[in-house]
N, CA, C and O atoms as a MOPAC input file, in Angstrom:
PM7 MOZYME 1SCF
protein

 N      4.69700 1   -14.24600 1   -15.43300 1
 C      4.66600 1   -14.58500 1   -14.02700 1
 C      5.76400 1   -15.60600 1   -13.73500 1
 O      5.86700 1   -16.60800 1   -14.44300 1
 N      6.64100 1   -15.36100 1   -12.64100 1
 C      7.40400 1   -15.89700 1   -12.50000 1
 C      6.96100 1   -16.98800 1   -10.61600 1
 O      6.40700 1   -16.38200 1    -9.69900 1
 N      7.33400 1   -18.42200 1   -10.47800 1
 C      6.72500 1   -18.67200 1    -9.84100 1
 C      7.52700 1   -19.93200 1    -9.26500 1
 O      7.72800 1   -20.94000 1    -9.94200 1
 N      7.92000 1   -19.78700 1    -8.07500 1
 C      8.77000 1   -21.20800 1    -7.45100 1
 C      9.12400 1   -21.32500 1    -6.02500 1
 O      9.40600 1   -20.47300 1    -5.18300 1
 N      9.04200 1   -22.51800 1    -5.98500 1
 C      9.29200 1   -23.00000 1    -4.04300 1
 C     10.06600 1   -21.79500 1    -3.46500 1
 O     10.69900 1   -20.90200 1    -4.02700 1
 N      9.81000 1   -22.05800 1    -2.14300 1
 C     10.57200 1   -21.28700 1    -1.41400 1
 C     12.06100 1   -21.45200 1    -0.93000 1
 O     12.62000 1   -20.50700 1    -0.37400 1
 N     12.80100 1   -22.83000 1    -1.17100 1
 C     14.05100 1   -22.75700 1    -1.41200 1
 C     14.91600 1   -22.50200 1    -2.51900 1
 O     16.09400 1   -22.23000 1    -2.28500 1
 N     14.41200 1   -22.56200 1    -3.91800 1
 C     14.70600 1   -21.74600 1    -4.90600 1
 C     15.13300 1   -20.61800 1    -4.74700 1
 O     16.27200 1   -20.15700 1    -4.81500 1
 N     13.59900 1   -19.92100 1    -4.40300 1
 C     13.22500 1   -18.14200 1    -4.44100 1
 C     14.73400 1   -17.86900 1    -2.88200 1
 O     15.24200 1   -16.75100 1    -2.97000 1
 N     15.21400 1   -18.59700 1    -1.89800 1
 C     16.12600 1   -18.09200 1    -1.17800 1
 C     17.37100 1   -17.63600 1    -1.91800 1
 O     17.94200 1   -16.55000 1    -1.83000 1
 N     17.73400 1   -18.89800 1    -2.81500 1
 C     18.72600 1   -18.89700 1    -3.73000 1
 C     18.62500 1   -17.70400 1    -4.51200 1
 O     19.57300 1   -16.93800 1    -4.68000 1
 N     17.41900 1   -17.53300 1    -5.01700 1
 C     17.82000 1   -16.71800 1    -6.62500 1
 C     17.31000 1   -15.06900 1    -5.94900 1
 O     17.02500 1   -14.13800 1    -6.70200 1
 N     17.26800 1   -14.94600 1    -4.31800 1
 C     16.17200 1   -13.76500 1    -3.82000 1
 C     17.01200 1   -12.46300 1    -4.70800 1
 O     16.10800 1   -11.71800 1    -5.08700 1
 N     18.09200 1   -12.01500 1    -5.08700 1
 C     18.29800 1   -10.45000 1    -4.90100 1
 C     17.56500 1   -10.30600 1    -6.77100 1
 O     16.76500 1    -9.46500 1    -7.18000 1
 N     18.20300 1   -11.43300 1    -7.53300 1
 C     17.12700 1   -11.83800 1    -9.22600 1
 C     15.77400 1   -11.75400 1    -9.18900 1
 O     15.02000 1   -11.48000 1   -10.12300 1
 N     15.46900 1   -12.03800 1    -7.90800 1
 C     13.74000 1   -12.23100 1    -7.80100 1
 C     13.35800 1   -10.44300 1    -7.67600 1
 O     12.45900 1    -9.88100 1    -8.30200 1
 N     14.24000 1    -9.83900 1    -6.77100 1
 C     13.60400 1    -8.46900 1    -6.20300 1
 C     13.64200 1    -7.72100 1    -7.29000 1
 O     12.68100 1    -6.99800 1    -7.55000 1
 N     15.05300 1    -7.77700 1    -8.33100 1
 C     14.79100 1    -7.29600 1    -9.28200 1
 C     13.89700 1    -7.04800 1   -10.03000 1
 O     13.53600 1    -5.88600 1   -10.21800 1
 N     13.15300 1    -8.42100 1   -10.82300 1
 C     12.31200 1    -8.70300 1   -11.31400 1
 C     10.83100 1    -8.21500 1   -10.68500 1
 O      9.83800 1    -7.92800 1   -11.35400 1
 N     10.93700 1    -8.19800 1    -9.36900 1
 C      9.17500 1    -7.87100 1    -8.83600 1
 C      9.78300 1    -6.19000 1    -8.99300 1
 O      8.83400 1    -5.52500 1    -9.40900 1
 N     11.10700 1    -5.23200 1    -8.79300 1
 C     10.69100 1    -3.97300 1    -8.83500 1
 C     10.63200 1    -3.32000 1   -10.51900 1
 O     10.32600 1    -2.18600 1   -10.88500 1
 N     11.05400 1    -4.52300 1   -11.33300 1
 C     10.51700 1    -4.32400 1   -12.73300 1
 C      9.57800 1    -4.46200 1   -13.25400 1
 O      9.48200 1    -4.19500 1   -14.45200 1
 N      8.45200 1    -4.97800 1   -12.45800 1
 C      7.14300 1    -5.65300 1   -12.46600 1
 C      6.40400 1    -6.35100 1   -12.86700 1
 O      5.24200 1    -6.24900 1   -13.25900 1
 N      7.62700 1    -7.70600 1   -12.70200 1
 C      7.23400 1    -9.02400 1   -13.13300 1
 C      6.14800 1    -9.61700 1   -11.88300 1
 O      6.07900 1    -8.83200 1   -10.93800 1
 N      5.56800 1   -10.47200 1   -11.78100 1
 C      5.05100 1   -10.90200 1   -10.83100 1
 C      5.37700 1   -12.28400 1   -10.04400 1
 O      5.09400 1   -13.41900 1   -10.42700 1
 N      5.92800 1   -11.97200 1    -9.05900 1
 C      6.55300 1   -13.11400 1    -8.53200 1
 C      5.60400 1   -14.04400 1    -7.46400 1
 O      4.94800 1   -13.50300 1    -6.57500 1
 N      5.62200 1   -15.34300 1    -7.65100 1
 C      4.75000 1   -15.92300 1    -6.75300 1
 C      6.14700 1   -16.91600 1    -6.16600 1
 O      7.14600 1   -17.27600 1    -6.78900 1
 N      5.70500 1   -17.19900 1    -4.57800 1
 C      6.74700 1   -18.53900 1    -4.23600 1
 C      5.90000 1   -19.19700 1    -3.47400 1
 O      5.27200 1   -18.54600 1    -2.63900 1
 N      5.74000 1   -20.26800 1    -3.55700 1
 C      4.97300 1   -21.25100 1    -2.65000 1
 C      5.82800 1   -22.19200 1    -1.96300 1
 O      6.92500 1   -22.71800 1    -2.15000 1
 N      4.53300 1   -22.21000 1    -0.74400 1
 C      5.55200 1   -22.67500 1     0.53600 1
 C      4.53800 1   -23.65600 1     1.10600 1
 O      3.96700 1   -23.53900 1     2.19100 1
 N      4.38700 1   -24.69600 1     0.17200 1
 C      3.62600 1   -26.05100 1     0.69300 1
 C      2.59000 1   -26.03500 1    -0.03800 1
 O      2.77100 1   -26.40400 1    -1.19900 1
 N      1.40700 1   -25.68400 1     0.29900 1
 C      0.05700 1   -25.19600 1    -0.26400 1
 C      0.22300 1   -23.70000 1    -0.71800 1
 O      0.32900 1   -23.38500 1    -1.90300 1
 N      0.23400 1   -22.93300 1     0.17400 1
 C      0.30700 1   -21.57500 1     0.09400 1
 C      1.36000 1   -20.68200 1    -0.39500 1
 O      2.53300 1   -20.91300 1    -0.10200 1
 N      0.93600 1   -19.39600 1    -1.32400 1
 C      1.81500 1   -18.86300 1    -2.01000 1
 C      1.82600 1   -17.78700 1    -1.45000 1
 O      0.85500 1   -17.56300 1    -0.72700 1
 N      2.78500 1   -16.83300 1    -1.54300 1
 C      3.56100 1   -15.32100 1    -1.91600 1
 C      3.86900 1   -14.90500 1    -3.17500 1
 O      4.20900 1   -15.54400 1    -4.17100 1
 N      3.57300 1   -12.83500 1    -2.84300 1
 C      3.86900 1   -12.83200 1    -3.68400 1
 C      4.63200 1   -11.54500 1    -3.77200 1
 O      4.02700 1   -10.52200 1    -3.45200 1
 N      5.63600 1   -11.47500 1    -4.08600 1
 C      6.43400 1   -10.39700 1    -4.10600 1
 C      6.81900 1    -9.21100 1    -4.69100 1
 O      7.71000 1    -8.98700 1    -5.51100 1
 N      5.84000 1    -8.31600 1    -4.03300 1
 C      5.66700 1    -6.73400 1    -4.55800 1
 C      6.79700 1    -5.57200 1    -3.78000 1
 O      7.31800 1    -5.63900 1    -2.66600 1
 N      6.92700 1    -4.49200 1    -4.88200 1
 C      7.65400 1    -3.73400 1    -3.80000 1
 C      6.40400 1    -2.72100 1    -3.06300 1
 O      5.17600 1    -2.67300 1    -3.14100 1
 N      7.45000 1    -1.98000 1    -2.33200 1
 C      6.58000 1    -1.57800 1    -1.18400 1
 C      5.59500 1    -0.52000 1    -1.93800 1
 O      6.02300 1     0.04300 1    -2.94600 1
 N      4.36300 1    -0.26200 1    -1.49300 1
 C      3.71600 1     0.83800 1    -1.77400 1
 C      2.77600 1     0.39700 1    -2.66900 1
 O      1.65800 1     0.91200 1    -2.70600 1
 N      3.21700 1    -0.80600 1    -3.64400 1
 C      2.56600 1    -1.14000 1    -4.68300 1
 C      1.10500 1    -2.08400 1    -4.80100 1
 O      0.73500 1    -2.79700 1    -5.73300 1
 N      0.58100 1    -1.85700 1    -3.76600 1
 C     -0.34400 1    -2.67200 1    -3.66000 1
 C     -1.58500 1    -1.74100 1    -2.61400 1
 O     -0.93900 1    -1.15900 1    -1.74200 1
 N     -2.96000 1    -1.47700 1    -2.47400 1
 C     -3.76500 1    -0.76300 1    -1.93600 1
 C     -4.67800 1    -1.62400 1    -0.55700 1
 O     -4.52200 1    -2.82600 1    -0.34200 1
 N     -5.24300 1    -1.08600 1    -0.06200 1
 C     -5.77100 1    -1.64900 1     1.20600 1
 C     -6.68700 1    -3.08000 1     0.79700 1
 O     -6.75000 1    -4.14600 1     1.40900 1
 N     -7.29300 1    -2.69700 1    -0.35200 1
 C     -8.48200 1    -3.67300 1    -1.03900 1
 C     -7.80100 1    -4.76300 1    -1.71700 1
 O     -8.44800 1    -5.76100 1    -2.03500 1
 N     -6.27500 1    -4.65100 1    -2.02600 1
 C     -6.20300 1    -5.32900 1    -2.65400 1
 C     -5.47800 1    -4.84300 1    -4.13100 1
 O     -4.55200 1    -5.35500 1    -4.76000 1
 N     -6.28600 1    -3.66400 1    -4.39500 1
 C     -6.11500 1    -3.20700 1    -5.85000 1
 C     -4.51500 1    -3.17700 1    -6.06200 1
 O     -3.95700 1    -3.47000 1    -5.00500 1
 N     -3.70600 1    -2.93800 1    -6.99900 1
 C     -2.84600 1    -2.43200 1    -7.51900 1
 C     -2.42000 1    -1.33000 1    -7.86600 1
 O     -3.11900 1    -0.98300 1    -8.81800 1
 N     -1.39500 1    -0.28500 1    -7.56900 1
 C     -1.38400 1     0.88700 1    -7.41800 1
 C     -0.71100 1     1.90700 1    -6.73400 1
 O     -0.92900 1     1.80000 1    -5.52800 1
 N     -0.02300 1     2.80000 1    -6.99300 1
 C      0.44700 1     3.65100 1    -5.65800 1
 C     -0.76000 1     4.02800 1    -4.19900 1
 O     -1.90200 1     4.37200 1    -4.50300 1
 N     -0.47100 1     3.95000 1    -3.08200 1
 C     -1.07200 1     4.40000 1    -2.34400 1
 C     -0.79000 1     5.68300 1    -1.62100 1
 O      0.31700 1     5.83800 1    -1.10600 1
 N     -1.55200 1     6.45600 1    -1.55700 1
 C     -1.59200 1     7.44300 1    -0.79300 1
 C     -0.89000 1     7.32200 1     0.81100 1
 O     -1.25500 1     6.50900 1     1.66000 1
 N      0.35600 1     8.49000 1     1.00000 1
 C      0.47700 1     8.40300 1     2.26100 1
 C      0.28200 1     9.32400 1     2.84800 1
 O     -0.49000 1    10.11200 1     2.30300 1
 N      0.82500 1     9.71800 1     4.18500 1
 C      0.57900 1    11.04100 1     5.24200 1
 C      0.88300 1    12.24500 1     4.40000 1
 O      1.90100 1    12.53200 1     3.77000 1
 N     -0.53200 1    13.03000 1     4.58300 1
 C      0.34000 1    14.33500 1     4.17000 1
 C     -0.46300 1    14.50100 1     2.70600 1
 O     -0.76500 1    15.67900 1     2.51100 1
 N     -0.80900 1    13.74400 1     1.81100 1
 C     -0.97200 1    13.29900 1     0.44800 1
 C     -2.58500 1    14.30500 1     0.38000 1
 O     -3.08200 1    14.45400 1    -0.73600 1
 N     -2.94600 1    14.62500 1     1.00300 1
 C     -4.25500 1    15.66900 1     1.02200 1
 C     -3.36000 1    17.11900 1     1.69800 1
 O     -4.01600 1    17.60200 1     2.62100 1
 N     -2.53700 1    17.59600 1     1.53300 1
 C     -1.74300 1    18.65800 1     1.99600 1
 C     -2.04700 1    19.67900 1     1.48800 1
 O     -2.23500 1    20.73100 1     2.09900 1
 N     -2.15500 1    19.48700 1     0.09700 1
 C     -2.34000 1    20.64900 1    -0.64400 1
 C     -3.36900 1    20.94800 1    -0.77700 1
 O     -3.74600 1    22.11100 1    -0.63400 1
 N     -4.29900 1    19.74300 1    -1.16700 1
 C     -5.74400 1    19.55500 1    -1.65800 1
 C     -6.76000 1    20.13400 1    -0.65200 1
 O     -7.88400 1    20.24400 1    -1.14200 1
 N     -6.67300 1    20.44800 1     0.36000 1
 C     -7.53100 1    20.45700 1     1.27300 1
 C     -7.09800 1    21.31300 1     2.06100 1
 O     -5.94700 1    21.24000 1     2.49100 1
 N     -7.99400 1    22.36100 1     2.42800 1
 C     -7.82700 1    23.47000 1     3.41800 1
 C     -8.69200 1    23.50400 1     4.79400 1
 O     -9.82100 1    23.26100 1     4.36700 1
 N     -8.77900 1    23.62300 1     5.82900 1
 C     -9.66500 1    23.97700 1     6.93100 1
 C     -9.48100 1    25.43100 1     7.19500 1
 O     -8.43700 1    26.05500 1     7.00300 1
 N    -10.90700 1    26.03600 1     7.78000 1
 C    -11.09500 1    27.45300 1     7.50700 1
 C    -10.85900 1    27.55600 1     9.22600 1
 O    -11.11300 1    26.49700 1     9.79900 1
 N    -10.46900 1    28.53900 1     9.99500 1
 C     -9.91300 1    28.99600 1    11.21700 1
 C    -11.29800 1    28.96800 1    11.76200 1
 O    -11.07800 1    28.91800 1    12.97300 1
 N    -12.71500 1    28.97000 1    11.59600 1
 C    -13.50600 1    28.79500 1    12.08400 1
 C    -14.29800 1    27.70600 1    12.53400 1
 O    -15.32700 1    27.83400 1    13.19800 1
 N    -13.83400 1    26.70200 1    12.18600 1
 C    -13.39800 1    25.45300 1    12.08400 1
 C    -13.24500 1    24.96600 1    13.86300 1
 O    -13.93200 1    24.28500 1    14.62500 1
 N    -11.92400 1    25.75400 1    13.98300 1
 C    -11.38100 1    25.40700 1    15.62800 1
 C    -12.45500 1    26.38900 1    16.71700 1
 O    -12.43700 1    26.00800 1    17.88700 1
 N    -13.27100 1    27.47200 1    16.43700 1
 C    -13.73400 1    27.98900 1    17.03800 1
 C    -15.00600 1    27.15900 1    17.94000 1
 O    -15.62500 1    26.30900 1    17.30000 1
 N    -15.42100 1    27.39300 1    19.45300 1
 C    -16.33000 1    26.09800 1    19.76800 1
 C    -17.74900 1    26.76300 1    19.24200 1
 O    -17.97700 1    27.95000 1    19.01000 1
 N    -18.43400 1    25.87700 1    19.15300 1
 C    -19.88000 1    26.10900 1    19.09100 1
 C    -20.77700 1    26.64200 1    19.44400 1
 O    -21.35300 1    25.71000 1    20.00600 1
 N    -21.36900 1    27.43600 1    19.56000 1
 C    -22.73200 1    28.16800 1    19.91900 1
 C    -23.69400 1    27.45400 1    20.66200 1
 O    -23.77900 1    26.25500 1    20.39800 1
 N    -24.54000 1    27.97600 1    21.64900 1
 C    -25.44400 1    27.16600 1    21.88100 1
 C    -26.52900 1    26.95100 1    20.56400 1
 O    -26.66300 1    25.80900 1    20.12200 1
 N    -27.17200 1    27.90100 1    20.05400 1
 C    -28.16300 1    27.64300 1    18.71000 1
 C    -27.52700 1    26.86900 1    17.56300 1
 O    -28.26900 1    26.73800 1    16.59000 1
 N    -25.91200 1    26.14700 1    17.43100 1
 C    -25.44000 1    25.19600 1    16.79600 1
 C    -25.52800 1    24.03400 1    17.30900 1
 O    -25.95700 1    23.01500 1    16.76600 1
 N    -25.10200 1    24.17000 1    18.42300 1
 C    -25.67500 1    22.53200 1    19.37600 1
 C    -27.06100 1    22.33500 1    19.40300 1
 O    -27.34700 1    21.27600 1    19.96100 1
 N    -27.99200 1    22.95300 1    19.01400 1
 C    -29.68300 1    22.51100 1    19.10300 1
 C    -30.13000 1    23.03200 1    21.13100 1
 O    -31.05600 1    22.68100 1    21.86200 1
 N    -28.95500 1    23.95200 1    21.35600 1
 C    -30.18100 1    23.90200 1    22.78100 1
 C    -30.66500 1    25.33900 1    22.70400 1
 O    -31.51400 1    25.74900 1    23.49600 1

């Protein structure tokens, strides 16, 4: 883990990006509070670590049947 102020991390930024897309883990703190510098994609809604799924990513996986778009019946609606 690599880890330093935020006027450092300005100085050394294009060494730093390197390092986070090699997947070191970069933290920079900026008073109290830190960052931390991931590349894009690499991180999940929760938190987790990971590729995330984008648009499209159920494309293949998943089919809808043409009956699907057809409207409803009354004896499907319950009247």
């Amino acid at each position: 883990m690599i880890m330093l102020k935020l006027h450092q991390a300005q100085i050394d930024l294009p060494a730093l990006a390197e390092k986070a897309l090699a997947g070191k883990e970069v933290i920079i703190a900026i008073g109290t509070r830190r960052l931390r510098l991931l590349p894009v994609g690499s991180e999940t809604r929760n938190g987790d670590t990971g590729p995330r799924p984008g648009r499209g990513a159920l494309r293949r996986l998943l089919s809808i049947p043409d009956a699907f778009y057809e409207p409803w019946t009354h004896e499907e609606m319950g009247e």
